[in-house]
C-alpha positions as CSV (number, residue, x, y, z in Angstrom):
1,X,17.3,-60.1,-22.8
2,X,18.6,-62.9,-20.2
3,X,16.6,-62.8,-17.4
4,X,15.7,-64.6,-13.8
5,X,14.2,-68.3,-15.3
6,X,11.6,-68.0,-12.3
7,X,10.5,-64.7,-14.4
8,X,11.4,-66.2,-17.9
9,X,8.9,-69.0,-17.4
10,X,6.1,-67.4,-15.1
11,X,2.3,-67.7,-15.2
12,X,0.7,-65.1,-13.2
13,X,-3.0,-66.8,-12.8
14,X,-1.1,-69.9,-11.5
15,X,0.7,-68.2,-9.0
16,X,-1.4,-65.2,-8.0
17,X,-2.7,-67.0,-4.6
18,X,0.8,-68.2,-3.7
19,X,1.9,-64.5,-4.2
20,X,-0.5,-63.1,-2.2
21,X,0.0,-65.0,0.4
22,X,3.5,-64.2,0.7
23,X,3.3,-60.8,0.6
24,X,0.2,-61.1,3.2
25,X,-2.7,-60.1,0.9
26,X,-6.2,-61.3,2.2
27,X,-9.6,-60.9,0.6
28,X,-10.2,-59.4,-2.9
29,X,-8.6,-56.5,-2.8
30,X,-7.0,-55.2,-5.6
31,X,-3.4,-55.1,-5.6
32,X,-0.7,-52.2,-6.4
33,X,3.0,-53.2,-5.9
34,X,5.6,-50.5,-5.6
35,X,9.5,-50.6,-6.3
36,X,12.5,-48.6,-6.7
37,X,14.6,-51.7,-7.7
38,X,17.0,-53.3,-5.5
39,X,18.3,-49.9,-4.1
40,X,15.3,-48.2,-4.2
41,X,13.6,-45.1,-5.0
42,X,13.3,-42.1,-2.2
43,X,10.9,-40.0,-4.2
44,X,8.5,-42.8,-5.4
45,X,8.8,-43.7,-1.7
46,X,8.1,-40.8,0.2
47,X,4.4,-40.3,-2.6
48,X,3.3,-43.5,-1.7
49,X,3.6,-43.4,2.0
50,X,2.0,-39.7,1.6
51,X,-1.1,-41.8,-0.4
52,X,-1.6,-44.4,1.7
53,X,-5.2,-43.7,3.1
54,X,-6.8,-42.9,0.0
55,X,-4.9,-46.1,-1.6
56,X,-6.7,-48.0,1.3
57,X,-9.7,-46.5,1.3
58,X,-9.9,-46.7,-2.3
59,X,-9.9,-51.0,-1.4
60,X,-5.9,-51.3,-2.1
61,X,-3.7,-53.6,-0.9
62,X,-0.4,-52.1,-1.0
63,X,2.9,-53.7,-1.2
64,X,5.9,-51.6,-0.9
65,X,9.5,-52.8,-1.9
66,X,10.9,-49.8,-0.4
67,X,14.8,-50.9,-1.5
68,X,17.7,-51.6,1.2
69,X,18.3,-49.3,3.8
70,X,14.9,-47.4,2.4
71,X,12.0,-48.0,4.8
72,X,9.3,-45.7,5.4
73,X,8.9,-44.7,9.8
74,X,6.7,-43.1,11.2
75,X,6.8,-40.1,13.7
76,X,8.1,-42.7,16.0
77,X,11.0,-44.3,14.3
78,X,9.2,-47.4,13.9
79,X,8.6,-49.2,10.3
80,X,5.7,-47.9,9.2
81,X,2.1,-49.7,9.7
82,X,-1.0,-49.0,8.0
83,X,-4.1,-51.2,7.0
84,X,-4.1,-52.6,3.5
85,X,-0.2,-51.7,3.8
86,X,2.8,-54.4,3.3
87,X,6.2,-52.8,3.3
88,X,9.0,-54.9,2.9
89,X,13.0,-54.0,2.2
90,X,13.6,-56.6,-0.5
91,X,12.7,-59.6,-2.2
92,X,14.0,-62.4,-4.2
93,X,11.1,-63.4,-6.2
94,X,10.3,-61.2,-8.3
95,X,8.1,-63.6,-9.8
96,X,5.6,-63.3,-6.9
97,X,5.9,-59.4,-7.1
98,X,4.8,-59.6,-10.8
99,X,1.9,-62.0,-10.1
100,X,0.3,-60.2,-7.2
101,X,0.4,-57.1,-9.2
102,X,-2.8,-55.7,-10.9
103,X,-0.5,-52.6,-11.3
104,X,2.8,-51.9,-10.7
105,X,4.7,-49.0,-9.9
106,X,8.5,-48.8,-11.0
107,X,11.4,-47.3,-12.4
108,X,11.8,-48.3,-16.3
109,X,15.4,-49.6,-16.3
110,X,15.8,-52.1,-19.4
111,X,15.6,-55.2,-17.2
112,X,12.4,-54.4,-15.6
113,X,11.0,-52.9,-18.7
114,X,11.6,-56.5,-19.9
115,X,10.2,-58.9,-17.3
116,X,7.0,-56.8,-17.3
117,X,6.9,-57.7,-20.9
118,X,7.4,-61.2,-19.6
119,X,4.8,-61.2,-16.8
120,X,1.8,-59.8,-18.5
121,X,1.6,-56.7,-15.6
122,X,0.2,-53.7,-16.0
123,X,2.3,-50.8,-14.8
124,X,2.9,-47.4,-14.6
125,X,6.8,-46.2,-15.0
126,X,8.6,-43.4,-13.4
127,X,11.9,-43.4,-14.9
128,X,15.2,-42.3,-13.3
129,X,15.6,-38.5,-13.4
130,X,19.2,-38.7,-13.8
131,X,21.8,-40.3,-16.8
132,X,20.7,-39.4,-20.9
133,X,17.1,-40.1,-20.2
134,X,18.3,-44.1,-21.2
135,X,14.8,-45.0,-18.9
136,X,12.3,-43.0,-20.8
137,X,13.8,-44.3,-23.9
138,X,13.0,-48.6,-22.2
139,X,9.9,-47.9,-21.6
140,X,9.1,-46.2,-24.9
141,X,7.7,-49.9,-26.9
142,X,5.6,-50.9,-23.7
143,X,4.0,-47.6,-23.5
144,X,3.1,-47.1,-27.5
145,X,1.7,-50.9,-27.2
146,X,-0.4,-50.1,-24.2
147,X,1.0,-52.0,-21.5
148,X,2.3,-49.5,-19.4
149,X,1.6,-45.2,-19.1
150,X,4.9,-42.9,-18.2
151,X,5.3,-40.2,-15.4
152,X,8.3,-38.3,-15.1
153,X,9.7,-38.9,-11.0
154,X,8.3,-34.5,-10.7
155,X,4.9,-35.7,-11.4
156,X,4.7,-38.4,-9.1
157,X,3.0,-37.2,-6.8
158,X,0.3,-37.4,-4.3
159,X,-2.1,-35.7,-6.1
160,X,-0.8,-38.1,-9.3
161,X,-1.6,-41.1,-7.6
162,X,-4.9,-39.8,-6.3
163,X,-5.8,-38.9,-9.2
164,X,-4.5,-40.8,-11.9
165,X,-3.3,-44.5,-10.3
166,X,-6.6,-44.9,-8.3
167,X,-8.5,-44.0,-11.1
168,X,-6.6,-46.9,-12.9
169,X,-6.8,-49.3,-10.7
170,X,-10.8,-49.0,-10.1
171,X,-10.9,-50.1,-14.1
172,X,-10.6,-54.1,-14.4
173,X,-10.8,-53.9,-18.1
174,X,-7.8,-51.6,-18.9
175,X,-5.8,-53.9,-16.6
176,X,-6.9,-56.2,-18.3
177,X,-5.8,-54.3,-21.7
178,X,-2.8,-53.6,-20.9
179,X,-1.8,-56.7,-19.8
180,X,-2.8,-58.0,-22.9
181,X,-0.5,-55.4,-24.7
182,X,2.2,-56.4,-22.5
183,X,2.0,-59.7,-24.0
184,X,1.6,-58.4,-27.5
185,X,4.8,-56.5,-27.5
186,X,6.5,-59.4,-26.0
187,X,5.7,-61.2,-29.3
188,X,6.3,-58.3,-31.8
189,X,9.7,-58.1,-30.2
190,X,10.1,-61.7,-30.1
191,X,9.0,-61.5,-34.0
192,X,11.3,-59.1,-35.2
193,X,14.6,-60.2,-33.0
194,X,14.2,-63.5,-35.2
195,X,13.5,-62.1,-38.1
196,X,16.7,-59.6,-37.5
197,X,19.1,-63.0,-36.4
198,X,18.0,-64.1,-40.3
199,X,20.5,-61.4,-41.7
């Protein structure tokens, strides 16, 4: 699938510090990025804002692509602040937003499903609760290789991420395993779309 050549051609090891640097990540904590796409995702949104102590006391540096027109205030009106918290509206390197990510949290449209293929990054996919079901169906290869796990948008909750995302991210090694298997099913694809061009 055609994609961004600044995704196409990334390495995440040698651009993880430049990423986290632009998203304002210091130290060593581990990292969860969030995203809705472009326009954003309300109910991904409002669990993660709901989560954010435990993600922070749980040593998590959050970065939140909320989507345009999407941000998360507080009681005050004010865009919302919280340690180990970056919330941003957009972003135009996607690249860095796949790099800093130990995990990612997204929607599974067929582009995205794609560059986290790409990228190596571990993820966990909530897919659009609207249309056929077209976003459970993208994220159906990176899920049976191990590169990503699936949560419909009902279940993603407070008590999921709590529960189920911290848990994840405290494990190095199956971040590390399903990066791995992101990689792998890059190649099985890449394997069979050449072997299908043959006929």
């Amino acid at each position: 699938m055609p994609m961004r050549s600044n995704v196409a051609q990334m390495n995440r090891e040698t651009l993880r510090d430049e990423a986290r640097k632009y998203f304002g990540v210091t130290g060593e904590k581990i990292v969860l990025l969030v995203t809705g796409g472009s326009s954003g995702a309300q109910s991904i949104n409002t669990s993660i804002a709901a989560s954010l102590a435990e993600l922070n006391e749980a040593g998590v540096h959050t970065v939140h692509i909320t989507g345009r027109g999407k941000q998360i205030l507080d009681a005050d009106g004010q865009v919302l602040a919280h340690e180990g918290y970056t919330q941003i509206e957009y972003v135009d390197r996607m690249d860095y937003a796949y790099a800093v990510a130990d995990l990612m949290v997204c929607r599974s449209g067929a582009g995205t499903v794609c560059e986290l293929a790409v990228a190596g990054t571990a993820a966990v996919l909530v897919p659009l609760p609207i249309g056929n079901g077209e976003q459970k169906l993208n994220a159906r290869e990176l899920v049976a290789a191990g590169g990503a796990v699936l949560v419909s948008d009902d279940d993603f909750t407070k008590s999921y991420i709590t529960e189920n995302v911290i848990k994840l991210l405290g494990d190095q090694h199956k971040l590390e395993q399903m990066s791995q298997a992101d990689q792998l099913a890059r190649a099985t694809r890449r394997r069979t779309n050449h072997g299908a061009s043959n006929y």
